[in-house]
N, C-alpha and C positions, 0 to 999 in steps of 0.2 A: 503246096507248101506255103506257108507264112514267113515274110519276111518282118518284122516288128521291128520299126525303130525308136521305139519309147524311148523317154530320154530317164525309165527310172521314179522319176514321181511316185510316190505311195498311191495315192488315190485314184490318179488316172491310170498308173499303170492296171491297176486292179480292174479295174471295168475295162481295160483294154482287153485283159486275159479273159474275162467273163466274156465278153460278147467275141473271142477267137473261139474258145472252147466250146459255147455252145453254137453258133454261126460255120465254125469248119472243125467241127471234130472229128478229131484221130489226123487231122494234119500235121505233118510236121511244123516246128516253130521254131526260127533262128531267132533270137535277138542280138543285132549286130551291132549296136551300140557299145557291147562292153568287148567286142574287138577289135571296131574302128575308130571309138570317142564319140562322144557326141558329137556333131557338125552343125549343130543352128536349121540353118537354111541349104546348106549343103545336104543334109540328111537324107532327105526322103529322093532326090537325085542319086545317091548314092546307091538306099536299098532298089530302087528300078535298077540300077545299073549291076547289082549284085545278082540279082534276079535274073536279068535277060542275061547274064552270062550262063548264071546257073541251068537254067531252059536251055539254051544254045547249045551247049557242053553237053546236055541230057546227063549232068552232076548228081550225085547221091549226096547232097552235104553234108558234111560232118555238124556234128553238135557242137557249137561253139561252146554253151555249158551243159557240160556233161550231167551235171545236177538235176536240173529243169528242163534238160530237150532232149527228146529220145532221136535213136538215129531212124535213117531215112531206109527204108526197104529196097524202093525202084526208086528210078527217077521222077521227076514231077513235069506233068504237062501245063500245070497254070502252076500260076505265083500269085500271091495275095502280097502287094506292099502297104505297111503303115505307116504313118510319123503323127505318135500322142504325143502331148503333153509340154506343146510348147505354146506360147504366148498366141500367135498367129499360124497361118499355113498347116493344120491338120490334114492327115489327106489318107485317102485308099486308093491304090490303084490295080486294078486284077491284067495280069500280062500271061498270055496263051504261049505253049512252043507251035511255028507254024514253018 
Protein backbone atom coordinates (compact mmCIF):
# COMPACT_ATOMS: atom_id res chain seq x y z
CA UNK A 1 0.00 0.00 0.00
CA UNK A 2 0.86 3.71 -0.51
CA UNK A 3 0.77 6.13 1.84
CA UNK A 4 0.97 9.81 -0.31
CA UNK A 5 1.47 12.78 1.41
CA UNK A 6 1.43 15.38 -1.25
CA UNK A 7 0.54 18.44 -0.19
CA UNK A 8 -2.07 18.84 -3.34
CA UNK A 9 0.10 20.86 -6.01
CA UNK A 10 -1.23 20.56 -9.43
CA UNK A 11 1.84 19.59 -11.08
CA UNK A 12 3.69 17.59 -8.71
CA UNK A 13 1.02 15.89 -7.49
CA UNK A 14 0.43 14.82 -11.00
CA UNK A 15 3.81 13.12 -11.70
CA UNK A 16 3.48 11.83 -8.09
CA UNK A 17 0.34 9.88 -9.22
CA UNK A 18 2.12 8.86 -12.61
CA UNK A 19 5.13 7.36 -11.21
CA UNK A 20 2.73 5.42 -8.02
CA UNK A 21 0.39 4.06 -10.78
CA UNK A 22 2.90 2.80 -12.97
CA UNK A 23 5.92 2.02 -10.17
CA UNK A 24 3.09 0.14 -7.74
CA UNK A 25 0.07 -0.66 -9.62
CA UNK A 26 -3.12 -1.96 -8.29
CA UNK A 27 -1.71 -0.77 -4.76
CA UNK A 28 -3.79 0.59 -2.66
CA UNK A 29 -3.38 4.60 -2.17
CA UNK A 30 -4.29 6.69 0.80
CA UNK A 31 -3.76 10.35 0.59
CA UNK A 32 -3.60 11.39 4.14
CA UNK A 33 -3.12 14.97 3.85
CA UNK A 34 -6.76 15.75 3.21
CA UNK A 35 -7.48 13.93 6.71
CA UNK A 36 -4.71 15.11 8.64
CA UNK A 37 -3.81 18.77 6.99
CA UNK A 38 -0.99 19.31 5.70
CA UNK A 39 2.03 19.28 8.50
CA UNK A 40 5.20 21.01 6.72
CA UNK A 41 7.82 19.10 8.16
CA UNK A 42 5.78 17.04 10.40
CA UNK A 43 4.42 15.19 7.29
CA UNK A 44 6.32 12.60 6.03
CA UNK A 45 6.94 11.53 10.27
CA UNK A 46 3.57 11.37 10.28
CA UNK A 47 2.77 9.10 7.00
CA UNK A 48 5.78 6.54 8.52
CA UNK A 49 4.02 6.66 11.74
CA UNK A 50 0.40 6.00 9.88
CA UNK A 51 2.08 3.09 8.10
CA UNK A 52 3.89 1.19 10.86
CA UNK A 53 0.79 1.30 12.65
CA UNK A 54 -1.23 0.33 9.72
CA UNK A 55 1.39 -3.01 9.12
CA UNK A 56 1.44 -3.49 12.95
CA UNK A 57 -2.50 -3.83 13.13
CA UNK A 58 -2.31 -5.97 9.79
CA UNK A 59 -5.33 -2.88 9.02
CA UNK A 60 -7.29 -3.02 5.79
CA UNK A 61 -7.53 0.96 5.39
CA UNK A 62 -10.37 2.47 4.56
CA UNK A 63 -10.45 4.99 1.76
CA UNK A 64 -10.00 8.19 3.06
CA UNK A 65 -11.50 9.54 -0.43
CA UNK A 66 -13.81 7.45 -1.52
CA UNK A 67 -13.69 9.19 -5.02
CA UNK A 68 -10.08 8.40 -5.93
CA UNK A 69 -8.99 5.41 -3.54
CA UNK A 70 -10.44 2.01 -3.87
CA UNK A 71 -10.59 -0.08 -0.75
CA UNK A 72 -8.12 -2.48 0.42
CA UNK A 73 -8.79 -6.51 -0.08
CA UNK A 74 -6.17 -7.94 2.62
CA UNK A 75 -3.96 -6.42 4.51
CA UNK A 76 -0.68 -5.02 3.43
CA UNK A 77 2.77 -6.39 4.24
CA UNK A 78 4.93 -3.20 2.93
CA UNK A 79 3.92 0.41 2.93
CA UNK A 80 5.35 2.80 0.52
CA UNK A 81 5.75 6.42 2.29
CA UNK A 82 5.77 9.84 0.42
CA UNK A 83 5.90 13.63 1.00
CA UNK A 84 5.79 15.73 -2.73
CA UNK A 85 5.59 18.92 -3.20
CA UNK A 86 7.18 20.77 -0.76
CA UNK A 87 9.96 23.29 -0.78
CA UNK A 88 12.73 21.09 0.81
CA UNK A 89 12.63 17.35 2.44
CA UNK A 90 10.89 15.09 -0.40
CA UNK A 91 11.24 11.62 0.62
CA UNK A 92 10.17 7.80 -0.02
CA UNK A 93 10.43 5.57 2.57
CA UNK A 94 9.31 1.53 1.95
CA UNK A 95 8.49 0.05 5.63
CA UNK A 96 7.95 -4.10 5.69
CA UNK A 97 5.38 -5.86 8.56
CA UNK A 98 8.12 -8.14 10.34
Amino acid sequence: MVFSGATGMTELSAREKAFLTETFAGAPVRGYGGVTGHALEAQFPLGLALAALSLDEKAKVPAFDTTHEQPMTAAASHAVVTTVGYTRGEGLAVLSAG
